[in-house]
Every structure is written in C-alpha cells, then in structure tokens.
C-alpha positions in Angstrom: 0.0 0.0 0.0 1.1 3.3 -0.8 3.1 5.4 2.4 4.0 8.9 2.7 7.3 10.7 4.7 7.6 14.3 5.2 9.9 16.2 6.9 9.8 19.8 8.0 12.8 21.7 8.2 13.6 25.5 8.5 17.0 26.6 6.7 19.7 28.7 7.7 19.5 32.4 6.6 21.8 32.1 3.2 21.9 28.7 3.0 19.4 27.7 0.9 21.5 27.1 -2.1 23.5 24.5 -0.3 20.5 23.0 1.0 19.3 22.5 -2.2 22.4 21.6 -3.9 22.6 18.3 -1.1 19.5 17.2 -2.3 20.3 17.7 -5.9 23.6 15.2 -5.2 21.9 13.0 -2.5 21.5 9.1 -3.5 18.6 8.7 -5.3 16.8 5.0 -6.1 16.0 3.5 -2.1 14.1 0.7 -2.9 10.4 1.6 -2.8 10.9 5.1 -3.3 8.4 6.3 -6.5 9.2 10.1 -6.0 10.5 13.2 -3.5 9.0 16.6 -4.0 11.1 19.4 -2.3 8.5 22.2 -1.5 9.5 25.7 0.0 6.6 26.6 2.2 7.8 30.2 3.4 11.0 32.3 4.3 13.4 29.6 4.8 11.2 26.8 5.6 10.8 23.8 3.6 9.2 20.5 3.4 10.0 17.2 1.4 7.3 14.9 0.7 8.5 11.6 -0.5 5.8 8.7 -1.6 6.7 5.3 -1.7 5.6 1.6 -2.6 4.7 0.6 1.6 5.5 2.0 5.1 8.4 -1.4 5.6 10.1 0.4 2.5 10.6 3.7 4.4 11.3 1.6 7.5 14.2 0.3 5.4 15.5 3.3 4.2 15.5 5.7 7.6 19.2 4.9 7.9 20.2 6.7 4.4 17.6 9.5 5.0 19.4 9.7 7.9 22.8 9.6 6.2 21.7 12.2 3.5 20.4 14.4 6.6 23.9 14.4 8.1 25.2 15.6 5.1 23.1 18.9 5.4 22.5 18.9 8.9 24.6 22.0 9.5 22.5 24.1 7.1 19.3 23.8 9.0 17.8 26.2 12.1 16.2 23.9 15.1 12.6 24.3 15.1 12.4 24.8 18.6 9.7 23.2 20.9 12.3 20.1 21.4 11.7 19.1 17.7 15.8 19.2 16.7 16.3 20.5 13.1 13.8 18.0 11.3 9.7 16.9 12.0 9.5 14.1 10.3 6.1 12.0 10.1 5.2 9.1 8.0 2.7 6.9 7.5 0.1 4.6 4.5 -1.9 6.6 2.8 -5.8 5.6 3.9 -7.4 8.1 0.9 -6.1 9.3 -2.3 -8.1 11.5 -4.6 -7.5 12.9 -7.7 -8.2 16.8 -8.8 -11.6 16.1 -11.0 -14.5 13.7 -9.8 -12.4 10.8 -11.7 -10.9 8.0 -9.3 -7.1 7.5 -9.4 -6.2 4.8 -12.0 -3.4 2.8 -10.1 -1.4 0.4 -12.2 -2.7 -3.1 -11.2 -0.3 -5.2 -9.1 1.1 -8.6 -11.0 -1.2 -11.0 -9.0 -4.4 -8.9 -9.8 -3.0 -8.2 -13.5 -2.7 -11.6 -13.8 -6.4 -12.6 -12.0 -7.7 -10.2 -14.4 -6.1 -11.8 -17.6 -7.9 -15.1 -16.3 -11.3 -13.6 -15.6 -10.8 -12.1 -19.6 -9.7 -15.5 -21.0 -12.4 -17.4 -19.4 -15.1 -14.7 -20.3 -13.6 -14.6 -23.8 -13.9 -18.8 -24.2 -17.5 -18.1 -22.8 -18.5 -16.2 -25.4 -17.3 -17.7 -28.1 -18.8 -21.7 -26.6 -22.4 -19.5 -26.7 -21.4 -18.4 -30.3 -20.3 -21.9 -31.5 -24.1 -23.4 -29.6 -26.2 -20.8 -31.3 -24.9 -22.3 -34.4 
C-alpha cells in the first residue's frame, strides 16, 4: 500500500542554495521510493514529501535518509519546541483523490493483472462456446 514521509525543516539564513544543492547530489533510487517533492513553504522553511511503494520500505531506508540528513545537517535552524532541526512524520496513505470527480487509476499489481487476464480469458472462451451453440 502506498506510504508517505515528510519532513519539516527550516534553513539557515543564506543557506538555501547548499541545502538544495545536497539534495540535488543526495542518492537517489531507495528501494520503494516512487518520487521526492522538495517544497518551499515560506522564508526559509521547507518540506520534502517523499511517496513510496509501503511503510516497511521507508522503515528500510531511515538509515540513508538519515545519512543524506547528516550531510546537510549544518544548514538547517532547530525548530524549537524540542523538535531538533527536522519533523519528520510518516505513515500509509488511507485516501487518495484525484483533482476532477475521476478516481485514481493505479497500475494493477502482477497477481491482480494476472487474476484479471484469467477472468478475460475465461469470459472470452464463454463467449465464443455461446457463439459456437447458437450455431
């Protein structure tokens, strides 16, 4: 099922080049990661959004998010209220809509792709055994 991480950070005044730039050259390709969005939310504060394949595959990955973190850390303000310099959350998405009335089209997984095939295949030699009796 589809899981979501975002972290909250607040940059250093003049440092939002670098910050940037270690997220340009951080390792890309965890495994389950589909995509990161980088978002600037206000003067100096940012959030990245990162979606992925399941919650285990962010699990898996904390300790290179960490590592990529540490390679940044020094550019980032703490948020105060005991927070540190990130606030992460994460967590499986329960709803996802799409912008227009229209449901999100998910690709199918393999095991459902292939349930469907069967359903077709069977529906298909249905159709044709009604074909061949009304003859």
């Amino acid at each position: 099922m589809t899981a979501f991480n975002v972290v909250r950070f607040r940059v250093k005044p003049g440092r939002e080049q670098e910050f940037i730039g270690a997220h340009k050259a951080a390792k890309r390709g965890f495994p389950g990661m589909r995509r990161v969005s980088v978002i600037k939310t206000g003067d100096g504060t940012y959030c990245i959004v990162g979606e992925w394949s399941s919650f285990e595959k962010i699990v898996a990955s904390r300790p290179h998010m960490i590592a990529t973190l540490d390679t940044f850390r020094d550019c980032l303000e703490d948020l105060g209220g005991g927070l540190g310099v990130t606030d992460p959350v994460a967590g499986v998405a329960v709803l996802e809509l799409s912008g227009s009335n229209r449901p999100i089209r998910r690709a199918p997984h393999a095991k459902s792709a292939a349930k469907k095939k069967g359903v077709a295949k069977a529906a298909k030699k249905t159709s044709k055994e009604k074909k061949a009796k009304k003859k």
